[in-house]
VOGUFI-383357 format. One record per residue (C-alpha): residue number from 0; x, y, z negated. Coordinates in Angstrom, 1 decimal. Layout:
VOGUFI-383357
- NUM:X:Y:Z
...
end
This chain:
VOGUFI-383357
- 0:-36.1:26.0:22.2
- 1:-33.1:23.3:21.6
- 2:-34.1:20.2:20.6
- 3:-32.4:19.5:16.9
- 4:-33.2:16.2:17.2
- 5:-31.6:15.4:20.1
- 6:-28.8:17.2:19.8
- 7:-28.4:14.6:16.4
- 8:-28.8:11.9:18.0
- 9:-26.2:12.7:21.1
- 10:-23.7:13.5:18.1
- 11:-24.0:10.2:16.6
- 12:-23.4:8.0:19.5
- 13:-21.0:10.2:20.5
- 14:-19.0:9.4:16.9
- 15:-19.8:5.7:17.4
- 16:-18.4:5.7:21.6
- 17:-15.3:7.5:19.6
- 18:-14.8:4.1:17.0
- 19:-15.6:1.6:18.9
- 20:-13.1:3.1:21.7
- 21:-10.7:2.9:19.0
- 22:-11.9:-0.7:17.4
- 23:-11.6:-2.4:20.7
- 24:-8.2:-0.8:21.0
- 25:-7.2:-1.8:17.5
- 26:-8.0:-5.2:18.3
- 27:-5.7:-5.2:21.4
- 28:-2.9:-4.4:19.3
- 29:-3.6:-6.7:16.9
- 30:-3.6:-9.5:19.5
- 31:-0.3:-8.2:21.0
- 32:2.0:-8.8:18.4
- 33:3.8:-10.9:18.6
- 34:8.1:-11.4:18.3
- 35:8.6:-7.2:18.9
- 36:6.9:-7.3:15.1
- 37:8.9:-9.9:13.7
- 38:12.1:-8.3:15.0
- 39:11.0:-5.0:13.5
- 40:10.6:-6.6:10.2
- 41:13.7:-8.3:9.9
- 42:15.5:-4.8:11.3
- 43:14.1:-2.8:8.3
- 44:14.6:-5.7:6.0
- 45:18.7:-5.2:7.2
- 46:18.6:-1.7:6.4
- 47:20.8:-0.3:3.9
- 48:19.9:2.9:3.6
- 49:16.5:4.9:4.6
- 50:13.6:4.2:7.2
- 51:13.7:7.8:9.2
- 52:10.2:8.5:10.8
- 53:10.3:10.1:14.1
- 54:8.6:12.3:16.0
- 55:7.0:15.1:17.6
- 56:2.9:16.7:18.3
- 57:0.4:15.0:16.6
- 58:3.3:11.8:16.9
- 59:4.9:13.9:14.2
- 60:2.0:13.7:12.1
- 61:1.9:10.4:12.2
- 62:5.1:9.7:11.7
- 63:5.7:11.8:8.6
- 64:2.2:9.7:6.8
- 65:4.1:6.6:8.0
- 66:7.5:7.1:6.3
- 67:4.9:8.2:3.1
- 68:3.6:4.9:3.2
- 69:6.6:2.9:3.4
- 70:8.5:5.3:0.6
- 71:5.1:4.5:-1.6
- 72:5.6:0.6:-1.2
- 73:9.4:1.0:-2.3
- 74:11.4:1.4:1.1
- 75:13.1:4.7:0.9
- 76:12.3:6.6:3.5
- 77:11.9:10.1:5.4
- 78:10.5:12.1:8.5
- 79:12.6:13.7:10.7
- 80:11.2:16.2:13.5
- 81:12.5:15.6:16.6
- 82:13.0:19.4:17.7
- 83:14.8:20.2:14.4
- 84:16.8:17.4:15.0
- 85:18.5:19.0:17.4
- 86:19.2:22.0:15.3
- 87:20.6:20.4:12.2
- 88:19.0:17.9:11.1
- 89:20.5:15.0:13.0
- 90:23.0:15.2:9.6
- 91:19.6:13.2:7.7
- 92:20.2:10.3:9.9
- 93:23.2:8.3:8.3
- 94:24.8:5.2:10.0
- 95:23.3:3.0:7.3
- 96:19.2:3.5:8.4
- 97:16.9:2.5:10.5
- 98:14.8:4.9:12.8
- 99:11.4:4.4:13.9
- 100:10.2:7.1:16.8
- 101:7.3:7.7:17.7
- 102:5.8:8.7:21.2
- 103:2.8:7.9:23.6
- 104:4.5:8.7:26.4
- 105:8.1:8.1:25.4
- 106:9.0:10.5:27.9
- 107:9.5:13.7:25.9
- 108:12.7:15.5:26.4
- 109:12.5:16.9:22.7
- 110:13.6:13.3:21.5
- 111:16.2:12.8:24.0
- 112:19.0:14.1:21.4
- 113:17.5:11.7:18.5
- 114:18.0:9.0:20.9
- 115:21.5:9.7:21.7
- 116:22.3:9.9:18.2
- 117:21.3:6.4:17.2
- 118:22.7:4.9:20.3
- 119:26.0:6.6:19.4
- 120:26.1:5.7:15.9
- 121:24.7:2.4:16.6
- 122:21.3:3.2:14.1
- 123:18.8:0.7:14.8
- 124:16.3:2.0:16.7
- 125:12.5:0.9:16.6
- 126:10.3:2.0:19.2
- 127:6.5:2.7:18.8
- 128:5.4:3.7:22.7
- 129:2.9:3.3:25.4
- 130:6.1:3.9:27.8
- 131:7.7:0.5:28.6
- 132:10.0:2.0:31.1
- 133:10.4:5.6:29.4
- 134:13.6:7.0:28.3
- 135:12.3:5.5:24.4
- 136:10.9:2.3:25.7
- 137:14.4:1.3:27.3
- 138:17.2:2.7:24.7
- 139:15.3:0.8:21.5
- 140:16.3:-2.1:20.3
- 141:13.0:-3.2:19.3
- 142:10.2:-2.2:21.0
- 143:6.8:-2.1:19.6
- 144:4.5:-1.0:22.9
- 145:1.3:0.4:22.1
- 146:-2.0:-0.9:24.8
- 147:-2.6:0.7:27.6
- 148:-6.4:2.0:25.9
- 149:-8.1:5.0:27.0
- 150:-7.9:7.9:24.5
- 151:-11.4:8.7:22.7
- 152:-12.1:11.7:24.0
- 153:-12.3:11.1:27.6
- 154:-11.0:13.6:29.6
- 155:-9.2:15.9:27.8
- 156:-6.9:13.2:27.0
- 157:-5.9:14.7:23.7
- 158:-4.5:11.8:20.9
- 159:-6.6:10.5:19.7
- 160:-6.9:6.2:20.0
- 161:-2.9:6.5:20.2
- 162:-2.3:8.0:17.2
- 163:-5.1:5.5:15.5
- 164:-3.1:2.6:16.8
- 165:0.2:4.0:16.3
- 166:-0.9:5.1:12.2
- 167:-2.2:1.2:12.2
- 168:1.0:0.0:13.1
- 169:3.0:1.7:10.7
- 170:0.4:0.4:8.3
- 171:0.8:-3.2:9.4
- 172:5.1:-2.6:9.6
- 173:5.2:-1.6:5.7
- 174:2.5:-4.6:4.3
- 175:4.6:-6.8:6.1
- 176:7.8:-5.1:5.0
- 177:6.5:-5.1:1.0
- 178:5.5:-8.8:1.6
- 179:8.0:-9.9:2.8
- 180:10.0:-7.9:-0.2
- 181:7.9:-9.1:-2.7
- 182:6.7:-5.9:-4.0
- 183:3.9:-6.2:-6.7
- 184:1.9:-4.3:-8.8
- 185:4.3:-3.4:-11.3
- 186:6.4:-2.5:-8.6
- 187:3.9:-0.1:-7.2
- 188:3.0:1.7:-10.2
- 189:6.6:3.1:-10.2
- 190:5.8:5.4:-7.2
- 191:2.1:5.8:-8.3
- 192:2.5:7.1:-12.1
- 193:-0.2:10.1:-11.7
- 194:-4.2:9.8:-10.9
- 195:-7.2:7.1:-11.4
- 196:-4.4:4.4:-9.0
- 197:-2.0:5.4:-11.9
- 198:-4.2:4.7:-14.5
- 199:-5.3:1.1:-12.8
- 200:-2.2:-0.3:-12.9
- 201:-1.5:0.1:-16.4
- 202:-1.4:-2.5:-19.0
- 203:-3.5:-3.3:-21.8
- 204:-0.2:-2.6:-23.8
- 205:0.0:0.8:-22.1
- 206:-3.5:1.9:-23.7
- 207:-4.0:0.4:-27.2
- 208:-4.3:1.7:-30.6
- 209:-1.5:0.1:-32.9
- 210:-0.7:-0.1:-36.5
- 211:-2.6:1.2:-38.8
- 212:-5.1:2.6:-36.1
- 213:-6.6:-0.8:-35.8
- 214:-9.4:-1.8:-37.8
- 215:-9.2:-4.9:-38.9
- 216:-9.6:-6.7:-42.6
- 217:-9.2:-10.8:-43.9
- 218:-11.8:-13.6:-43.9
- 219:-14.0:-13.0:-47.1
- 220:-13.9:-9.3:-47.3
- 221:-16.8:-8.1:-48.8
- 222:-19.3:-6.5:-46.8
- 223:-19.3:-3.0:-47.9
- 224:-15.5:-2.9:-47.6
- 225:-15.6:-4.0:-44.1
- 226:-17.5:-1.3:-43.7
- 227:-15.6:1.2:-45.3
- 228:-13.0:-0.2:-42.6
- 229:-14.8:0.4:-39.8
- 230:-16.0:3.9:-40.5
- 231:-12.6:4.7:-41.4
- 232:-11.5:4.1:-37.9
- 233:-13.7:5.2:-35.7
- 234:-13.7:2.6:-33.1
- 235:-17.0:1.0:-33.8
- 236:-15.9:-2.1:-35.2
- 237:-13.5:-4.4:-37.4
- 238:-11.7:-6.9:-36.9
- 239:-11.9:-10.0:-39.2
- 240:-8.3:-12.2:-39.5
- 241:-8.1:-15.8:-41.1
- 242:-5.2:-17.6:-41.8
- 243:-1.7:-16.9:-40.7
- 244:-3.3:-13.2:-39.2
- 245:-5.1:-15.0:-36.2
- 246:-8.6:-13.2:-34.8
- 247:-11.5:-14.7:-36.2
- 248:-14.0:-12.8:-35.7
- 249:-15.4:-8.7:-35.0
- 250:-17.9:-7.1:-36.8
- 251:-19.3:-4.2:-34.7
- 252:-22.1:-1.5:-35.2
- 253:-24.8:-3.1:-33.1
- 254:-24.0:-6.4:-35.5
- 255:-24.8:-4.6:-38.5
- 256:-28.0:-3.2:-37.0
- 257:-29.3:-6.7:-36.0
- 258:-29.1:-8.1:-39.6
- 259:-30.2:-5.3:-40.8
- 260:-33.0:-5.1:-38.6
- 261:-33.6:-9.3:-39.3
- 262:-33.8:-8.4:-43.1
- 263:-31.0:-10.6:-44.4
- 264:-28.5:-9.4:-46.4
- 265:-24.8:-10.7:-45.8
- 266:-22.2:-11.1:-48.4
- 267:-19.0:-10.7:-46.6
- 268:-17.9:-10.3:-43.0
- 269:-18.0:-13.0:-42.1
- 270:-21.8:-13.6:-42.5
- 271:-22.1:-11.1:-39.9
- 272:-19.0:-11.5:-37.5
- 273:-19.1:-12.5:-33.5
- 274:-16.6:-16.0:-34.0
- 275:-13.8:-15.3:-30.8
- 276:-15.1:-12.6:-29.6
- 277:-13.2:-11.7:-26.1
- 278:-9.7:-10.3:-26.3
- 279:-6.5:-10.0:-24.0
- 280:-3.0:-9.9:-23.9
- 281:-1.2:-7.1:-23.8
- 282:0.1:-7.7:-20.3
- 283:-3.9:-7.4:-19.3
- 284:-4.3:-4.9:-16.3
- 285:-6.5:-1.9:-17.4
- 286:-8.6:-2.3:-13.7
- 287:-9.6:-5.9:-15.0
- 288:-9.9:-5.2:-18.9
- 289:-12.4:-2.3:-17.4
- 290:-14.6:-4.3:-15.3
- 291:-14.5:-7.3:-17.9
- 292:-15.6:-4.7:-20.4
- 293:-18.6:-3.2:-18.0
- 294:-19.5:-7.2:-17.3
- 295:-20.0:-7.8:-21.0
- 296:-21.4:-4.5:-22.2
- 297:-19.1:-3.9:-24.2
- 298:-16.9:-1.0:-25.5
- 299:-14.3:-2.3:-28.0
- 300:-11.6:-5.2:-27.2
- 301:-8.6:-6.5:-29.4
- 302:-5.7:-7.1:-28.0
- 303:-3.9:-10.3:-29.0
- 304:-0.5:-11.7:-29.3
- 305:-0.4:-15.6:-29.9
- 306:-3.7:-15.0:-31.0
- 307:-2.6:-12.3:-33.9
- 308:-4.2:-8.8:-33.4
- 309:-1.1:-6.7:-31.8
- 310:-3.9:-3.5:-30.7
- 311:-7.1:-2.6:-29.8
- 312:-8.6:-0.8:-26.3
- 313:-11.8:1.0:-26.7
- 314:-13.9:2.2:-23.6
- 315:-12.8:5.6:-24.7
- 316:-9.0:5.1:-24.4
- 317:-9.6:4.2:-20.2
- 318:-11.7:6.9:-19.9
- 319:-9.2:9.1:-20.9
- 320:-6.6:7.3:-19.0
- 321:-8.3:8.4:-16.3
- 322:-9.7:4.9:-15.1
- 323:-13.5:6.2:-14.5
end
């Protein structure tokens, strides 16, 4: 009868021997860089028109992610596959980008014909290679050599740690690359306009209710109409404005249900209103107004320009944004 428990147990440190094979290799390449890098970074800085990804096998697949990644972080760019390369699509590859290839071994014959087309049309060349002394490692211009570290799955030699370190690379190149660029937030939400990272890099201006949607009324407003207010929009709350239209104050449910509850009975609003309650300006990212709201407990915030009411977000309008 097989042991289950065993058989467990061997899987698991099998899974760890995998990552920390590729950890310690990770942290070989980290250490390596050096002026290869730096030279990569100022190439793609120089180019004028796309970053072309590279590459063949599993290489390929890596390669293709990579030129993802730098298009996402604004640096145009595409895969080409080596093999159909040489069967048309050498015409992607224009005179004005930069190509990065991709290859363990570097010795490949399927890339031979992307070679000679950047060395012919003088296209920078970027090499990403175990091969120092391969056909790759000696036509690039820059040369980004991958460690010498065993693959993780012993001796079938499939890729596996070089494809880790070679994806991790291409990370590293396009962080430094939209660093260096200056790329931001704002920037970033141009390429990511769909989904919950969409939806986190809006602004608080994106989001709110305007107009006559907000609930608000003036200092001294009676009680009962302030309520009539805030039933009328269905938010929860009202806003209470003093002089020159500044935020004075917010009168929400759970305030009306602790005076009640104490037995007093209020005049106006602003017997019962919160005095500067927290707001934001419209420029506000939704990911922070969302955790400021789940800090505070609450649900409701009014958005402020020079301290006059310009909107309102309620919990609702980032749930529906798609922020949680």
């Amino acid at each position: 009868m097989t042991d289950v428990s065993s058989d467990l147990s061997r899987d698991v440190a099998i899974g760890r021997r995998v990552l920390e094979t590729e950890a310690a290799a990770l942290s070989d390449l980290a250490a390596s860089l050096g002026d290869p890098f730096a030279q990569a970074i100022e190439t793609l800085m120089g180019c004028e028109g796309r970053i072309v990804c590279a590459g063949i096998g599993k290489s390929g697949h890596v390669a293709r992610k990579m030129a993802a990644t730098f298009a996402s972080t604004g640096a145009p760019a595409q895969f080409v596959h080596s093999n159909e390369a040489s069967h048309g699509d050498l015409g992607m590859i224009s005179r004005r980008d930069v190509v990065i290839m991709l290859s363990k071994s570097g010795a490949s014959a399927e890339l031979s014909d992307v070679i000679a087309f950047t060395r012919r049309f003088d296209v920078p060349l970027i090499a990403i290679t175990a091969g120092a002394d391969s056909a790759l490692g000696r036509a690039a211009d820059v040369l980004l050599l991958l460690p010498d570290a065993p693959e993780a799955c012993g001796e079938t030699k499939a890729p596996t740690t070089s494809t880790t370190l070679s994806m991790a690379l291409g990370d590293a190149l396009a962080v430094a690359l939209l660093e260096r660029r200056g790329f931001k937030a704002d920037d970033f939400k141009v390429y990511h306009p769909g989904g919950k990272l969409g939806a986190m890099l809006k602004r608080a201006r994106d989001l709110m209710k305007t107009g006559e949607a907000i609930p608000a009324v003036p200092m001294g407003t009676s009680l009962a109409d302030g309520l009539t207010e805030l039933s009328a929009k269905g938010l929860g709350c009202v806003g209470v404005f003093g002089q020159h239209g500044l935020l004075a104050g917010m009168v929400t449910d759970g305030d009306l249900r602790r005076h009640l509850a104490a037995g007093t009975k209020p005049d106006t609003v602003d017997d019962v209103m919160t005095r500067e309650p927290y707001a934001v300006t419209p420029e506000t990212l939704a990911a922070e107004l969302l955790k400021e709201m789940n800090q505070r407990k609450i649900t409701q915030v009014f958005i402020l320009e020079e301290g006059r009411i310009a909107g309102i977000v309620h919990l609702h309008d980032l749930l529906v944004a798609g922020l949680a």
